[in-house]
C-alpha positions in Angstrom: 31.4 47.4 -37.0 29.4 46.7 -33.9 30.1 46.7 -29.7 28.6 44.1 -28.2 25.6 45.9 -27.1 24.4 46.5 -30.6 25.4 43.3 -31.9 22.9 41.7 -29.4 20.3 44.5 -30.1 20.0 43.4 -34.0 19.9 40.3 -33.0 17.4 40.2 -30.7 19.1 38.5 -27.9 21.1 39.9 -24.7 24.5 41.2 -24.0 24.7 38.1 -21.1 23.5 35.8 -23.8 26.5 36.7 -26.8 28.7 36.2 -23.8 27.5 32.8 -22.9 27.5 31.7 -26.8 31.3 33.2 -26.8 32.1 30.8 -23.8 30.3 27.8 -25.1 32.6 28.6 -28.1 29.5 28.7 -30.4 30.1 32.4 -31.7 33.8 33.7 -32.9 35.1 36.4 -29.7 36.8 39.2 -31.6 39.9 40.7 -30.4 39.7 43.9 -28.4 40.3 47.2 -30.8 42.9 49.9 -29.7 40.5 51.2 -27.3 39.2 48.2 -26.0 36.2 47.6 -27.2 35.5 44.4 -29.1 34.1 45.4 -32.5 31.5 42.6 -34.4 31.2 42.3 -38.4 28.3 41.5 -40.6 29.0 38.4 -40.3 28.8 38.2 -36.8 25.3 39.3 -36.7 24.4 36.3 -39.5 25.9 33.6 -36.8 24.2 35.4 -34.0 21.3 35.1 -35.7 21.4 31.7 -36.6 22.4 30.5 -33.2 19.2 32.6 -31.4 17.4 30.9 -34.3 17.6 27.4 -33.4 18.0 27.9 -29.6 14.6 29.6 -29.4 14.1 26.1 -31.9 14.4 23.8 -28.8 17.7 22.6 -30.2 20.2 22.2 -27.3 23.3 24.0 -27.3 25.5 21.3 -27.3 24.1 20.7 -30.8 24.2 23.8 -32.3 27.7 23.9 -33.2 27.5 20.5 -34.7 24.1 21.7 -37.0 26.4 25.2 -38.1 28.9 23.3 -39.9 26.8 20.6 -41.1 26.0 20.0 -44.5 22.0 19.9 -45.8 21.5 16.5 -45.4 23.6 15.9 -42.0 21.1 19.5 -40.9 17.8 17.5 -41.9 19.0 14.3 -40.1 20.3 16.1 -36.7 16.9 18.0 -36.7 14.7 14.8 -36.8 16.3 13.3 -34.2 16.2 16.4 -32.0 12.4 16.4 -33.2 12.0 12.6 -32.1 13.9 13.7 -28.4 11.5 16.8 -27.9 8.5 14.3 -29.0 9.8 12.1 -26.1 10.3 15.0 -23.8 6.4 16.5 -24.6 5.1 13.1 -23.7 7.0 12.7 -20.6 5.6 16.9 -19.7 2.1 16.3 -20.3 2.2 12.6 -18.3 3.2 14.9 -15.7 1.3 18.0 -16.1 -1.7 15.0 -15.5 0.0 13.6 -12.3 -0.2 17.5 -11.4 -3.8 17.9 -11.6 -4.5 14.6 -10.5 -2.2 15.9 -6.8 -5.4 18.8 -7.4 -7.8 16.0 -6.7 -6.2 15.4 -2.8 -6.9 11.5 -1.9 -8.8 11.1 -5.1 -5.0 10.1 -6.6 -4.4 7.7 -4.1 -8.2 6.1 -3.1 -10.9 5.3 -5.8 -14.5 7.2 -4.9 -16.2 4.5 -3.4 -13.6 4.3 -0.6 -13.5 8.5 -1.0 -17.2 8.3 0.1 -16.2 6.0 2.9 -14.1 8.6 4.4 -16.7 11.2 4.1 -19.5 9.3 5.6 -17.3 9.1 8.8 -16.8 12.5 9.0 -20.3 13.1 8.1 -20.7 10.9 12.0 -18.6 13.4 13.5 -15.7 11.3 13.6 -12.2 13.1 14.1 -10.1 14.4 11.1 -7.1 12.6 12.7 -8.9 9.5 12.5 -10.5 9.9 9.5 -6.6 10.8 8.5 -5.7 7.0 9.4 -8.2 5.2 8.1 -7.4 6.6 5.2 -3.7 5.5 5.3 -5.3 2.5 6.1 -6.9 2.8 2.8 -4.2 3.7 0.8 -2.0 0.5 1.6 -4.8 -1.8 1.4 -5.1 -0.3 -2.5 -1.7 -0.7 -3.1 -1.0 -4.1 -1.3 -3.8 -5.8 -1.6 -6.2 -4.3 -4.4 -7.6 -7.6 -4.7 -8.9 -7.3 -0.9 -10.3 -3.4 -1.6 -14.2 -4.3 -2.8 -14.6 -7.0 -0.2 -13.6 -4.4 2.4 -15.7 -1.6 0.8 -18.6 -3.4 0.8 -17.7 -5.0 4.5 -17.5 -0.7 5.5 -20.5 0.0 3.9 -22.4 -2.6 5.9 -20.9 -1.6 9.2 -21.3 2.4 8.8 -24.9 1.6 8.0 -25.4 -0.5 12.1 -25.9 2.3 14.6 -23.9 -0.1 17.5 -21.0 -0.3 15.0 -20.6 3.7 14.4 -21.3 4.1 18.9 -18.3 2.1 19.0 -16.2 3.8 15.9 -16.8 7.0 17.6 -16.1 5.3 21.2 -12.7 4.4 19.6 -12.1 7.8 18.3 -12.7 9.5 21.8 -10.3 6.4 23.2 -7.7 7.9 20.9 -6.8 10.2 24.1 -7.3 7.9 27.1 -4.8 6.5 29.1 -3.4 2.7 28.6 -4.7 1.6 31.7 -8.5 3.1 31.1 -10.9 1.1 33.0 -12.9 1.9 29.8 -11.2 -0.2 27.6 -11.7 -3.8 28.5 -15.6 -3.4 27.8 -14.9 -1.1 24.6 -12.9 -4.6 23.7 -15.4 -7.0 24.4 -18.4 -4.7 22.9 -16.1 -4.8 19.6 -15.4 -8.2 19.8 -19.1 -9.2 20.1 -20.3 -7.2 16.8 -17.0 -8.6 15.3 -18.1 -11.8 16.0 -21.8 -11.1 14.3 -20.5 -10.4 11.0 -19.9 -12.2 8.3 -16.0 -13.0 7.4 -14.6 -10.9 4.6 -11.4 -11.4 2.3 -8.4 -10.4 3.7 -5.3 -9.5 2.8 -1.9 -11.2 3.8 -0.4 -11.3 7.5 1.8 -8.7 6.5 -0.4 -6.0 4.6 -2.4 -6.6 7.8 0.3 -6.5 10.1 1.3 -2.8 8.6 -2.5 -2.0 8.4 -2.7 -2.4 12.5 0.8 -0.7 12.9 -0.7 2.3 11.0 -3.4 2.2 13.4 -1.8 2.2 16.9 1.1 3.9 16.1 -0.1 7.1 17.5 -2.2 6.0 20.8 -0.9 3.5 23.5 -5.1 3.5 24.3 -5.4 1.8 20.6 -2.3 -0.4 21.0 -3.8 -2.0 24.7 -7.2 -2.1 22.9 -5.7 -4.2 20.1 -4.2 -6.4 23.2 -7.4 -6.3 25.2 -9.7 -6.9 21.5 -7.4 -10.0 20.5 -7.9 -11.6 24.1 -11.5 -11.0 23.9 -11.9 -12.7 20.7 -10.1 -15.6 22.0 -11.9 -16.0 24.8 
């Protein structure tokens, strides 16, 4: 006869672990001997066994009991459809385990390269990280609102970072970032903006509303930005 300690011992399992199968109500609890001490048969260390056996299986242990009393053919049939579960289980791991490494990449999971290389470029002209940071929001709901809109307006960016007057007045926007609302500065960074606007060729765009968040991303954190939007819309009107 065996305590509890050496039951778990031969079976290869811990003391914490016989307990849990007792509560779960997968192994028989023996009562307590004249000394107290619960004392565990042969028999006992077969079940054990067996139980450790298709636990470290992947078999759940709400199942076990179930695939104990079950007869061969009942066993085989319980144990492909556990199979066909963990199958769906792997899948779902290693679709994650690749959303994981993917989170590795940074904006890569969010932005394809060519927009990637965008972003670079501007900080490449010394443009601010906190911008760069909002264009690329800017980015990522243009991808997901309008992806139809996204190679127009790549090839739109690559064709603006390439004139020197537009990337004076990207990184005149970027220092604007900090002024005050009522900057004297900012009607003429308008109407500069609004001239080169007004040289370039129209590009698709997406709706009023993908737009409409687009420009909310972009003034939310500068009342400068949200006059110069004011002040850019007046001088394009004009």
């Amino acid at each position: 006869m065996l305590t509890i300690g050496r039951l778990a011992a031969r079976a290869g399992v811990t003391v914490r672990a016989v307990r849990h199968y007792h509560q779960r109500g997968l192994l028989a609890e023996p009562e307590r001997d004249a000394s107290g001490y619960r004392r565990y048969d042969a028999q006992a260390v077969v079940d054990l066994i067996r139980i450790k056996t298709l636990a470290d299986a992947g078999v759940p242990l709400a199942r076990i009991d179930e695939l104990l009393a079950a007869q061969p053919e009942e066993f085989a049939e319980a144990i492909t459809e556990i199979d066909q579960t963990l199958e769906v289980k792997i899948r779902e791991l290693t679709r994650h385990r690749r959303r994981i490494a993917e989170l590795a990449a940074g904006d890569h999971l969010f932005l394809p390269s060519e927009v990637i290389d965008i972003l670079d470029r501007m900080r490449t002209l010394g443009v601010s990280e906190r911008t760069v940071r909002i264009e690329r929001d800017s980015w990522i709901m243009l991808v997901a609102l309008a992806p139809e809109s996204v190679p127009d307006w790549v090839a739109a960016k690559d064709r603006a970072l390439a004139d020197p007057e537009f990337r004076r007045l990207y990184l005149a926007c970027d220092e604007a970032m900090d002024w005050e609302p009522d900057d004297p500065r900012l009607p003429d960074l308008a109407i500069a903006m609004a001239t080169w606007k007004a040289q370039q060729p129209d590009h698709q765009q997406p709706s009023a509303g993908t737009l409409s968040l687009m420009n909310a991303n972009i003034t939310a954190t500068s009342p400068a930005w949200r006059r110069l939007m004011v002040l850019l819309s007046q001088a394009r009107q004009a």
